[in-house]
Every structure is written in structure tokens, then in C-alpha cells.
NULOTI-365570 format. One record per residue (C-alpha): residue in one letter; x, y, z. Coordinates in steps of 0.001 Angstrom, whole numbers, padded with zeros to 6 digits, always signed. Example, Ala and Ser with C-alpha at 12.3 -4.5 7.8 and 13.67 -1.06 7.14 Angstrom:
! residues 2
A+012300-004500+007800
S+013670-001060+007140
//
This chain:
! residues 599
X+000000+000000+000000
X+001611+003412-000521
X+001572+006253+001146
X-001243+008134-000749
X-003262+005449-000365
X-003153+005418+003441
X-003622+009144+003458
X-006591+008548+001640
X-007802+005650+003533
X-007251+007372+006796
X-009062+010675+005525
X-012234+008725+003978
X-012644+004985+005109
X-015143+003752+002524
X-016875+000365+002651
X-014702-000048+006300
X-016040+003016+008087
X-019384+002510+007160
X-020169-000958+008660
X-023573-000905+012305
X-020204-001552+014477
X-016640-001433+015288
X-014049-002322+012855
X-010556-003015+012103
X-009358-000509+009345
X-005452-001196+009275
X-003126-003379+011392
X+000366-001424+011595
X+004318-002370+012661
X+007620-000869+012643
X+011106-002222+014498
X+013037+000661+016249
X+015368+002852+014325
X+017435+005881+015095
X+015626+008987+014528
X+018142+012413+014203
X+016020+015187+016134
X+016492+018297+017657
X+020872+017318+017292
X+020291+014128+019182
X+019726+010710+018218
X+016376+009247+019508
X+015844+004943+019160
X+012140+004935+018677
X+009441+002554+016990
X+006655+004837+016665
X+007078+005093+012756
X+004639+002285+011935
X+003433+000866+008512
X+000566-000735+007461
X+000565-004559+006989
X-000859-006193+003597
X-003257-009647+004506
X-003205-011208+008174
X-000904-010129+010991
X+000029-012334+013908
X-000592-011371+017549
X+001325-012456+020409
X+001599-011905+023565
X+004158-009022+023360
X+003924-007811+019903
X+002648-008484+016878
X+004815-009611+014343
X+007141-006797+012647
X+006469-004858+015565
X+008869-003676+018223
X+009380-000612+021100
X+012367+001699+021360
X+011446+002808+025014
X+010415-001077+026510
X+010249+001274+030087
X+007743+003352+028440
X+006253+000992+026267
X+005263-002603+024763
X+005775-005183+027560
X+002466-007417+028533
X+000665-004471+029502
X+001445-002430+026360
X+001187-005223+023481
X-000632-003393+021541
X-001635+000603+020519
X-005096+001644+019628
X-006147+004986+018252
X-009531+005467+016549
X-009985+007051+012513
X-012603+009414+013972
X-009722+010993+015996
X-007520+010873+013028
X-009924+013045+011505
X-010409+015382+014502
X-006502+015969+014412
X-006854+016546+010635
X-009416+019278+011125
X-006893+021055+014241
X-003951+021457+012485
X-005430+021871+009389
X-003774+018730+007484
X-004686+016464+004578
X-001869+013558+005161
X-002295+011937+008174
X-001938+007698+007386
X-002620+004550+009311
X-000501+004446+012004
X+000957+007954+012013
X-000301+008489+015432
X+002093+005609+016380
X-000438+003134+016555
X-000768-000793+016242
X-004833-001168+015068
X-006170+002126+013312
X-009819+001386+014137
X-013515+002640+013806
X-015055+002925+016625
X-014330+002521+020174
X-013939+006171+021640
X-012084+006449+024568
X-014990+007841+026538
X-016663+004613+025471
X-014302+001858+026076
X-013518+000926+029422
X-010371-000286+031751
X-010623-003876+031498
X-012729-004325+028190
X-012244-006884+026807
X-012756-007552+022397
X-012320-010147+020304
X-010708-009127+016969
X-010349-012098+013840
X-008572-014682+016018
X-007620-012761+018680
X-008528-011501+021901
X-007579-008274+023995
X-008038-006631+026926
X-007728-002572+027655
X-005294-001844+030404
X-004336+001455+030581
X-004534+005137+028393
X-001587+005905+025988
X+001609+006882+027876
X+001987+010621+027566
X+005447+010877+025567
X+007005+013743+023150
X+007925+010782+020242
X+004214+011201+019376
X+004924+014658+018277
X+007979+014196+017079
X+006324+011638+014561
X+003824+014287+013418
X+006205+017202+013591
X+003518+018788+016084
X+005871+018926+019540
X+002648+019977+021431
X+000702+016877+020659
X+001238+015213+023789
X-000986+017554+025838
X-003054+017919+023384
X-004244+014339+023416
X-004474+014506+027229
X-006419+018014+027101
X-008362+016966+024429
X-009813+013346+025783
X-008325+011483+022786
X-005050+009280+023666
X-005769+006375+022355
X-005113+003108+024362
X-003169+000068+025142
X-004309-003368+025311
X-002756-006905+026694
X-003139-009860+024156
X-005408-012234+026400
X-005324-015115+023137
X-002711-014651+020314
X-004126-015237+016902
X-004272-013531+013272
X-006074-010308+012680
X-006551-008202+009562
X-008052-004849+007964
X-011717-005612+007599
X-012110-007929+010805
X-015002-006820+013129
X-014342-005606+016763
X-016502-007693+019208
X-017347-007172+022641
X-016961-010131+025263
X-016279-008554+028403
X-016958-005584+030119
X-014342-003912+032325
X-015843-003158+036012
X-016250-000087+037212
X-016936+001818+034133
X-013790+003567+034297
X-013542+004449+030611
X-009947+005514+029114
X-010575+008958+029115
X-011298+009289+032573
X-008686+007249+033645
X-005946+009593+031223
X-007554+012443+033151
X-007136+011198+036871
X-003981+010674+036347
X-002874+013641+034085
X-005094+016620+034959
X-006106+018696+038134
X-009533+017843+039728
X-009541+014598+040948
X-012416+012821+042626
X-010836+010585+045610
X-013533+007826+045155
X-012474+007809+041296
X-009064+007321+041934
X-009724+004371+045000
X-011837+003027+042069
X-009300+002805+039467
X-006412+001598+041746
X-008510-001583+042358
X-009076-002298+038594
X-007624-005796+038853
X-007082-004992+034176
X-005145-001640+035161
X-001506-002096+034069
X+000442-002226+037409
X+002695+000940+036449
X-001019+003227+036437
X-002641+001112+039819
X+000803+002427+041515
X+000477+005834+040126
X-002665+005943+041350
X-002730+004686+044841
X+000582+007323+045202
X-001895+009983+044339
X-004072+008701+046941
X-001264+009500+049698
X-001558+012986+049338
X-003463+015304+051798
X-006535+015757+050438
X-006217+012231+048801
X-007115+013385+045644
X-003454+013755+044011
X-003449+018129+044310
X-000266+019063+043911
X-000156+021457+046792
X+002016+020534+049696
X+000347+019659+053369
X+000921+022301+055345
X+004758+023068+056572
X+005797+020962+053852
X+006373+024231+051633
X+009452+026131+052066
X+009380+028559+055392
X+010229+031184+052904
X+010096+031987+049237
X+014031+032631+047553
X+016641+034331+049469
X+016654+035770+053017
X+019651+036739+054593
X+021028+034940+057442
X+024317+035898+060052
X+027243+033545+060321
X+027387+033753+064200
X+030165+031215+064877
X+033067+029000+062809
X+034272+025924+064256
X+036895+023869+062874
X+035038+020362+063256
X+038364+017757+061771
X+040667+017987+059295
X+039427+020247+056151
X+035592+020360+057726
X+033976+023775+059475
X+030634+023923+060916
X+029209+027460+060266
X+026230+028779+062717
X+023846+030861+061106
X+020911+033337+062688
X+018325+035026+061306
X+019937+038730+060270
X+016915+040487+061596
X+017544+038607+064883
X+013860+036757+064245
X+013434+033065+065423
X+014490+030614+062513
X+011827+027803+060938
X+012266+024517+062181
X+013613+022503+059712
X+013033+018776+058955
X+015911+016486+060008
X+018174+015573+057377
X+016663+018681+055161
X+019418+021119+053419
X+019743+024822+052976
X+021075+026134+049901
X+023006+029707+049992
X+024411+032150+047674
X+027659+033008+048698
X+028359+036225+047102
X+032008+036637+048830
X+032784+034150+046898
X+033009+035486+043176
X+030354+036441+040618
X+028014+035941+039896
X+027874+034614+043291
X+027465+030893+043178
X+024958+028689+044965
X+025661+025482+046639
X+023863+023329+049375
X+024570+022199+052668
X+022896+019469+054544
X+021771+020962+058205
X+023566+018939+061078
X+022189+020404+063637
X+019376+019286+066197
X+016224+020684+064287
X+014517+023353+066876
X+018135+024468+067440
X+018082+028443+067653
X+020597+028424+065327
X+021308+026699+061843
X+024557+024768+061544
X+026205+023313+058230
X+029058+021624+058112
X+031425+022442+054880
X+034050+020269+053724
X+036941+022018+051974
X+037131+020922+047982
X+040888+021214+046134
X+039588+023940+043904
X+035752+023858+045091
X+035195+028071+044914
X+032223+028083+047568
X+034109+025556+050062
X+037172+027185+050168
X+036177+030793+050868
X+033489+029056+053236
X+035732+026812+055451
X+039224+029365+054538
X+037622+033151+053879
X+034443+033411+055670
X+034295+035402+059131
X+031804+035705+061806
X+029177+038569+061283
X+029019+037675+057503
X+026122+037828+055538
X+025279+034653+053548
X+021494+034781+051362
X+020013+031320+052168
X+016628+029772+050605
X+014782+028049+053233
X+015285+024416+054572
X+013702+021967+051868
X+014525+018493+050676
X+012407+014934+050968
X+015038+013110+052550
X+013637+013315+055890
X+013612+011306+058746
X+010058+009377+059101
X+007888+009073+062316
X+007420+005339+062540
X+007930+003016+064581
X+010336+000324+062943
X+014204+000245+063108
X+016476+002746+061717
X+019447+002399+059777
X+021580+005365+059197
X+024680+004584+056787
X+027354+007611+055973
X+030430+008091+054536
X+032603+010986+054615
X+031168+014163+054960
X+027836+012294+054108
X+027399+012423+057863
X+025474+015495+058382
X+022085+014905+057254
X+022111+011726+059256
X+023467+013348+062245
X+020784+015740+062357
X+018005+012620+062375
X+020262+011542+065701
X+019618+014517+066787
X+015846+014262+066011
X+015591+010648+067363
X+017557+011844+070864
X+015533+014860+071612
X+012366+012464+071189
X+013588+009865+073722
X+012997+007331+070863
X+012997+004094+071879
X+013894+002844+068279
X+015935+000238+067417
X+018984+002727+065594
X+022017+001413+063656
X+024720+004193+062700
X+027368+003041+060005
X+029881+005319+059319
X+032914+005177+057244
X+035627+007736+056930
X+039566+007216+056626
X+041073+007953+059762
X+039731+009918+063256
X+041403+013707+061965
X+039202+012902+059486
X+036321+011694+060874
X+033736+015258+062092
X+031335+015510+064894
X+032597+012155+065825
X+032164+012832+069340
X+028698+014608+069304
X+027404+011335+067079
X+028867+008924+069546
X+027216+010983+072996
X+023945+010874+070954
X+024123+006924+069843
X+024878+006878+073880
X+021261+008528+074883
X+018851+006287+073039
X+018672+002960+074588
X+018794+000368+071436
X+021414+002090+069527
X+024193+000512+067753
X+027263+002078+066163
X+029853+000863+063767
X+032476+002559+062510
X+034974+002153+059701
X+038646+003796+058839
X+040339+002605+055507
X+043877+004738+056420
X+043835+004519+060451
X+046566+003356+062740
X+045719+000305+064811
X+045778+002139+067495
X+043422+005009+066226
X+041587+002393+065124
X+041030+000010+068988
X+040688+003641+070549
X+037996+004253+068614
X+036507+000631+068453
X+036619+001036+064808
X+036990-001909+061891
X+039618-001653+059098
X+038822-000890+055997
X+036108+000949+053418
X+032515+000144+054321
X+031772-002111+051337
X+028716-004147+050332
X+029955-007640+052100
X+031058-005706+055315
X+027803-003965+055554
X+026066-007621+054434
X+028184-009141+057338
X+026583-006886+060215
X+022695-008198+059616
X+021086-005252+060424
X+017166-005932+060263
X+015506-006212+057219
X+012711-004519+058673
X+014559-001159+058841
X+014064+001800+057118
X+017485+002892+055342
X+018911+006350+055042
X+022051+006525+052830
X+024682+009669+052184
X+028240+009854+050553
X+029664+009796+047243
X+027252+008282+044360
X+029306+005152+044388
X+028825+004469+047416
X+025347+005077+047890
X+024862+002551+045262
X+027029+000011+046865
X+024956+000145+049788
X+021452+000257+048193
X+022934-003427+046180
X+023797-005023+049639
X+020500-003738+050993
X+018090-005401+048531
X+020071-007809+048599
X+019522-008642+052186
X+015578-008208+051780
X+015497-004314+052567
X+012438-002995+050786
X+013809-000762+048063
X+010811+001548+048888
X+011974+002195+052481
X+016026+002841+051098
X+016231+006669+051258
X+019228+008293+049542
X+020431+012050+049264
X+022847+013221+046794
X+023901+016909+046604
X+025600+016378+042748
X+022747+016442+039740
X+020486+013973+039736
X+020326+011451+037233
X+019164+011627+033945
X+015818+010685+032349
X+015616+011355+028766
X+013370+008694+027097
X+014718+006883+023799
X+018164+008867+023571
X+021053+007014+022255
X+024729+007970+021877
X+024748+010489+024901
X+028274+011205+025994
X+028342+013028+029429
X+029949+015619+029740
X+030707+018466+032538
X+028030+021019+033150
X+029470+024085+031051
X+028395+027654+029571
X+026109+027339+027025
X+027952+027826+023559
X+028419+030766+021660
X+027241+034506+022940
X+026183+035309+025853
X+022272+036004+026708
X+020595+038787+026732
X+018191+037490+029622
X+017498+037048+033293
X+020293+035229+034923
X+019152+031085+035232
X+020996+029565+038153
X+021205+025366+038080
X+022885+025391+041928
X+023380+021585+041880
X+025895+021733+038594
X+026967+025357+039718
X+026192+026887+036256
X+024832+030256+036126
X+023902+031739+032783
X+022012+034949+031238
X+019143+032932+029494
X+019913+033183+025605
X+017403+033696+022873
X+018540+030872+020828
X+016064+028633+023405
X+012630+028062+024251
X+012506+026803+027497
X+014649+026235+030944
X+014995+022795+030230
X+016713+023393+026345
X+019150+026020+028409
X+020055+023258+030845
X+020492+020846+027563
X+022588+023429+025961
X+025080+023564+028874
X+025559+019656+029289
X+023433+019840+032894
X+021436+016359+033412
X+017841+016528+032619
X+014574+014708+033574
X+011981+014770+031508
X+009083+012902+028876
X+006534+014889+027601
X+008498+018432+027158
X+005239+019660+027282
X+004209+020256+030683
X+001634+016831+031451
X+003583+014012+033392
X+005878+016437+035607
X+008640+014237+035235
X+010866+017597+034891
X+009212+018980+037733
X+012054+020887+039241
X+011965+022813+043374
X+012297+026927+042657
X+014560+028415+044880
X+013712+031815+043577
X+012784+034025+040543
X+009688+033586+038079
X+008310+031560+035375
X+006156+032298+032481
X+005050+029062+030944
X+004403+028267+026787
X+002067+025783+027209
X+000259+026337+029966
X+000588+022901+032097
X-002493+021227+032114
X-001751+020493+036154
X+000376+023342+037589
X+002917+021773+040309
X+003407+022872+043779
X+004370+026404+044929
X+008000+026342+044894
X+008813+023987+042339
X+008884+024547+037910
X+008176+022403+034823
X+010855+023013+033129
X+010146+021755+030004
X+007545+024707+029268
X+009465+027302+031562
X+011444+030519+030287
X+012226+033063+033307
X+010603+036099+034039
X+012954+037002+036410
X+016045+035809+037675
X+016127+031592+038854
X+017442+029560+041012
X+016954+026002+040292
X+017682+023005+042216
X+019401+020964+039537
//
């Protein structure tokens, strides 16, 4: 079939589209390929072709048929795509085209019929040989777009009720164009697709909707957990909005007094800060951060953050700074800095916390990684907790080893506390005085100490070593869900389908300078005037090598959703759920103002 002929097909039926019920009108397939968009390489099977005479279904694909993205898409759940010829024609009409073909939307079965505020979660139809059942609304992605050359498509579909919808293959067998769609089963609930796109992507939700949907035995187990998550939140209805206290005590930069300096070990200063207008401080969360702008230390001034180590309700706030070789905010911090400085500070923020439960705690540091941990000691002492507490700590010798003795007094004042310490350059001697083992921390020697599986983890140090540790926890039975990490560099990348990425160091965007506000990305320490050569936040952060999170780019799954440590947004689209005060999509994002973003 050529390409006309789809395009004609697609645009006007015929004998197909005009049959008393539902209808197959083409069966489509296409294997991954590279893709060259936007300067990047993209591995991606949403180009799909018709097939001539009977197509086989299977239990993952049908034949021909394959997924760039298997994270995102085809699996069990996601055998097969279905988007209706009545919204091909709708999407004609928008944009105002004339060559839309089967399968162009990146579908599997181009059908007539079955709207998606018709068909229902757990549906089931039998098609030629085969039967299917209707697990879950189209995953909200940008290669949609990118296949029609339309990049706002994918909230478009979501806005617009029409995303089309997966289905599990519940009996493999042949299908072809022409074969009638019959019902056999009815999903419960009557949850239909486009309700279920909309709990999940768009503000408004009804509670008793979204208890509904989780317990739709059909729902692909990806969308059940997505939806019982949404459940968790205050008003149980997935808003966005924090509970209150969970939003920042203050919105950007305030700025705060260094009241004291104490050298803490070798290379590591604690730094006391007050309020500059002598008012009492926010309580802080233990093991949240602060992040400061330290203009003494060059311009533009650059922002870094600082886990809080002090006991939260302290008057004062106290970070502890380790001195870098050639780190510009740690060395005029822990070298340059005096008391009665001024340093601007955002307010306390950051989700690894320490919880309120019950069950055992297991606190595992290296290094400097210390402080956040230290300041849940703190939290778990001043509650007379009667916890069961494990502290593992690893650092290279005792001059190199801070707060050693404030950690140890506190491990003393809580009655089931345990503490085990580790120095890979110590003396014996430093070692027996401090009841230390020899040695890194490493999987087997954490693996060797049984701590109970029952615990709830919280994990700071370098990135190789946090992994280390979350390895010998599963492996020991920990719940990955109750393994809590914290990690001050950039986060790691999420950036659907891209192939042949070479990381490289966070750096100036290339050629001239910007013309606009100053954007900030404090985790990578770039700082930049925003340049007219981009549309958003997120293709500034591209631009300048900074590791980016994202799916849509088009402000609907919030994967990119970013906390705001100060400055304005103006968004183009308008997201189609807004996220929480104090935090930015940044795939629709350009500043208004000045930013500071925590990435």
C-alpha cells in the first residue's frame, strides 16, 4: 500500500467506516530505528506501517512490531496501541492537514469505533482470532509529536480526551483490515480511558475515582501504583499542593548571620547561622538542606547546598562544609568566611527526611555524608525514641572523621542504639581507641553486620557508594521503597529513547552570551544569562551539558518537575496540572525574572 493510499484511507474509510459496528481498518508495525532530532539521536518505533493480509498477535507484539522505550512501552501491559480514525480526523481538522496515514499516530490497530470515553479499563474484544483486553490510556510521551512534527501533541491528546489506548493480548491469533471488533467482556467499574488519562494527568480529581481505578484488577500495574501514590496525598485526591509546613518557610533568598566557625576535623567547618533580623528561625526537617548564595565568593555569586547537622529546633542553623581542592564556595566558606558575615540562604527543603514510625532505623554515611544523618540523631535523641537505631559510618582515619564525638554521645542517649564505625587509612591504634573496623565500608562488610531487614534505610556519601549500599540492601531483603538516599551532585538523567549520549561536565552554554534574566542550576553550579537561541529552561540546561529529567516536554507528566529556589516563570504551554508552589516544569518554563533552580 503506498503512502497516498493510506492518506486517503485514513481521511475517507469507505466500505470499512461505514459498517452498524466497530471495525478493524489497518493493522500497523515498525522495528526501532534511530531517529536524528532536535541534534540528538532518539531509538524509537513509533514510525509504523501498514501490513498487507493477516498479521500475527502475540503476547508481546505483533509480528514486525517492536518498542524503542520497553520502560515506556510494549511489555504485557502495552502489546498493543489503539487509536480510533474518527480521531484521526479530529486531528486533521486542528492542524489543518490532509496527510495523516494509518498508524501515524504511532499506533498498532487504526480502528472505527471505540472512543475512549466509550471503552472501558478492562474491556475486553475479540478481533479475527484474537482476543484483547484494555489496560491502561496511551503513555503521555514527546515521540508522538515528534512523529507528526507537532511537539505539542502530547498535551493535546491529554487536554483533548483522545489518547488512544493500550491493550494486553489475552489469546494470540491472526487479525486483519476488515475484521469486526466484538465485545466479550466488560471492564468493572466503568472507568472508561478517558477518565482514567484524566485522573492521572489533569487537576480535579475525585478521591472515590481514583480508589476506584487503583482496584481495577485490568489496570496495568505501572497506572494502579500511580494511582494509589496519588491517593497519599493530603486531600487524597493527588493536588499538587504541599500539606501544610511541607512548603518552604520562605520563598528565595533571606539573609542569614554567620554567628560562629568551628573547625570540626581535618578540612571540615561547621558554620552557625541566625536570622539577620535577629527573628526566630523555621524549624527545619531532620536531614533537610539549605542552599546559599555566597556572594564573597566570586560572581556571579554561586549557589551550593549544605545538609543541616544540627538538632532541628536548634536556635541556630549549623552546616558543616568540607573544603574541595579547587571547590570556589568551600574554600572561601571553610578558609575566607568570618563571623558577622552575611550569607542569602533559601529556606530548609529536601524529601530526605527522617520518618515518624515506629520500625528500626538504619543510618549509613560516609565521609562528609554524615550530616544529614546526624541531624536525624539529633531528632531521634531529643524524642527519647525508643527505636531500634544502627549508625554506620565510614571515613579514613579519626582527623578525618567530624562531629565524631557529638554522634557517639547521641548513639549513647537512646537505649537500642548501635554504632559501627569504619577507617580505611587509620593506625591500629586510632583504630582500637575508637573501636573502629579496618577498611572501606563495602557491600559484604555492611552484608556481614545483619542489620534488620525490617529497617528503614537512610544513605549519604559519594554516588558510588550510595549505590554500593542500596545493592547489599536489597540484597539482604530491605524494601527498596523504604532505602532513602540524598545526593547533593545532579540527579540522574531521564531522557526517554536517547542514544549515543556522551556526558559531559556542566558548562556555559555555547556561543554569545544572553541577553536574559540570569538562570541559576545550583546543583551543577552553572549560572547563565538565558539566551534567545532557546525556548525553554529545560533546552538552556540541555545546551550547557546539565542532566535533565523529563518525557513529555510539554508540561503533562511532571517528570521535569524541578523545586524553585527563587525568581519567576512564564510558561508556553500552559501545564495542564500546575505543580506545587516552589517547584517549575521546566520543560515549558522561560524566566521572568532571575532563577534559582535546584538541579
Amino acid at each position: 500500500m503506498t503512502a497516498t493510499h493510506v492518506r486517503s484511507r485514513a481521511a475517507d474509510p469507505g466500505p470499512l467506516g461505514d459498517s452498524s459496528g466497530p471495525r478493524l481498518l489497518s493493522v500497523n508495525v515498525g522495528l526501532p530505528r534511530d531517529v536524528p532530532w532536535q541534534g540528538k539521536t532518539v531509538y524509537t518505533g513509533v514510525w509504523k506501517q501498514p501490513v498487507r493480509g493477516p498479521a500475527m498477535v502475540r503476547k508481546l507484539n505483533i509480528d514486525g512490531d517492536g518498542q524503542g522505550d520497553t520502560a515506556g512501552h510494549g511489555g504485557e501491559q502495552r502489546a498493543v496501541l489503539v487509536y480510533q480514525i474518527q480521531s484521526h480526523r479530529y486531528w486533521a481538522r486542528h492542524f489543518g492537514r490532509d496527510d495523516f496515514g494509518y498508524g501515524e499516530f504511532g499506533e498498532n490497530l487504526t480502528v472505527d469505533g471505540l472512543p475512549d470515553d466509550e471503552v472501558c479499563i478492562g474491556d475486553r474484544y475479540r478481533i479475527g482470532a484474537a482476543e484483547f483486553e484494555v489496560t491502561q490510556p496511551r503513555v503521555t510521551c514527546y515521540r508522538v509529536g515528534m512523529r507528526l512534527g507537532e511537539p505539542e501533541l502530547p498535551a493535546l491528546l491529554v487536554s483533548h480526551h483522545r489518547p488512544g489506548f493500550y491493550m494486553r493480548v489475552v489469546t494470540e491469533g491472526r487479525i486483519q483490515a476488515g475484521d469486526a471488533i466484538v465485545k466479550t467482556t466488560t471492564g468493572p467499574h466503568a472507568l472508561t480511558v478517558a477518565e482514567a488519562d484524566a485522573l492521572l494527568y489533569l487537576p480535579g480529581r475525585d478521591p472515590a475515582r481514583l480508589r476506584v481505578a487503583a482496584d481495577i484488577p485490568a489496570l496495568s500495574p505501572g497506572w494502579q501504583q500511580s494511582f494509589r501514590e496519588l491517593l497519599t496525598t493530603p486531600d487524597g485526591a493527588g493536588t499538587t499542593t504541599p500539606a501544610e509546613g511541607a512548603q518552604p518557610a520562605w520563598t528565595g533568598f533571606r539573609p542569614l548571620r554567620v554567628t560562629r566557625l568551628v573547625s570540626e576535623s581535618l578540612g571540615v567547618t561547621s558554620i552557625y547561622l541566625q536570622a539577620a533580623d535577629h527573628k526566630p528561625l523555621p524549624q527545619a526537617a531532620a536531614g533537610q538542606y539549605l542552599t546559599l548564595r555566597i556572594s564573597g565568593a566570586g560572581q556571579p555569586a554561586p549557589v551550593r547546598s549544605y545538609s543541616l547537622s544540627s538538632a532541628p529546633g536548634a536556635s541556630s542553623y549549623r552546616i558543616s562544609v568540607k573544603h574541595e581542592n579547587n571547590g570556589l564556595a568551600s574554600t572561601y566558606l571553610t578558609g575566607s568566611l568570618r563571623r558577622g558575615a552575611i550569607l542569602d540562604a533559601a529556606a530548609p527543603r529536601g524529601e530526605f527526611v527522617l520518618d515518624a514510625g515506629p520500625g528500626p532505623v538504619l543510618l549509613i554515611s560516609a565521609g562528609i555524608g554524615l550530616t544529614p544523618v546526624l541531624s536525624m540523631l539529633h531528632r531521634l535523641a531529643a524524642d527519647d525514641s525508643d527505636r531500634e537505631v544502627w549508625w554506620v559510618h565510614g571515613a579514613r582515619r579519626p582527623a578525618e572523621h567530624p562531629l565524631a564525638t557529638e554522634a557517639h554521645r547521641l548513639i549513647g542517649s537512646l537505649p537500642h542504639a548501635r554504632e559501627f564505625l569504619f577507617y580505611s587509612a587509620a593506625t591500629p591504634a586510632e583504630r582500637h581507641r575508637a573501636k573502629a573496623a579496618a577498611g572501606r565500608l563495602t557491600k559484604d562488610k555492611l552484608a556481614a553486620l545483619a542489620p534488620p531487614v525490617s529497617a528503614t534505610a537512610y544513605l549519604c556519601g559519594p554516588e558510588s557508594f550510595m549505590t554500593d549500599m542500596q545493592h547489599a540492601l536489597t540484597a539482604l531483603g530491605i524494601d527498596s521503597a523504604r532505602i532513602r538516599t540524598e545526593l547533593f551532585g545532579a540527579r540522574s538523567s531521564i531522557n526517554p529513547g536517547l542514544t549515543g549520549q556522551t556526558r559531559r561536565r556542566p558548562h556555559q552554554p555555547p556561543g554569545p552570551a544572553g541577553s536574559g534574566p540570569q538562570v541559576t542550576f545550583a546543583r551543577s553550579g552553572i549560572a547563565a544569562p538565558f539566551p534567545g537561541s532557546v525556548r525553554t529552561v529545560l533546552e538552556l540546561a540541555e545546551a550547557c551539558d546539565i542532566p535533565t529529567r523529563w518525557s513529555c516536554r510539554t508540561g503533562v507528566c511532571h517528570t521535569c518537575v524541578t523545586p524553585l529556589l527563587s525568581g519567576r516563570v512564564t510558561y508556553s504551554p500552559d501545564p495542564l496540572d500546575p505543580p506545587a508552589d516552589g517547584a517549575v516544569l521546566i520543560c515549558c518554563a522561560r524566566p521572568d525574572s532571575e532563577l534559582v533552580l535546584d538541579m
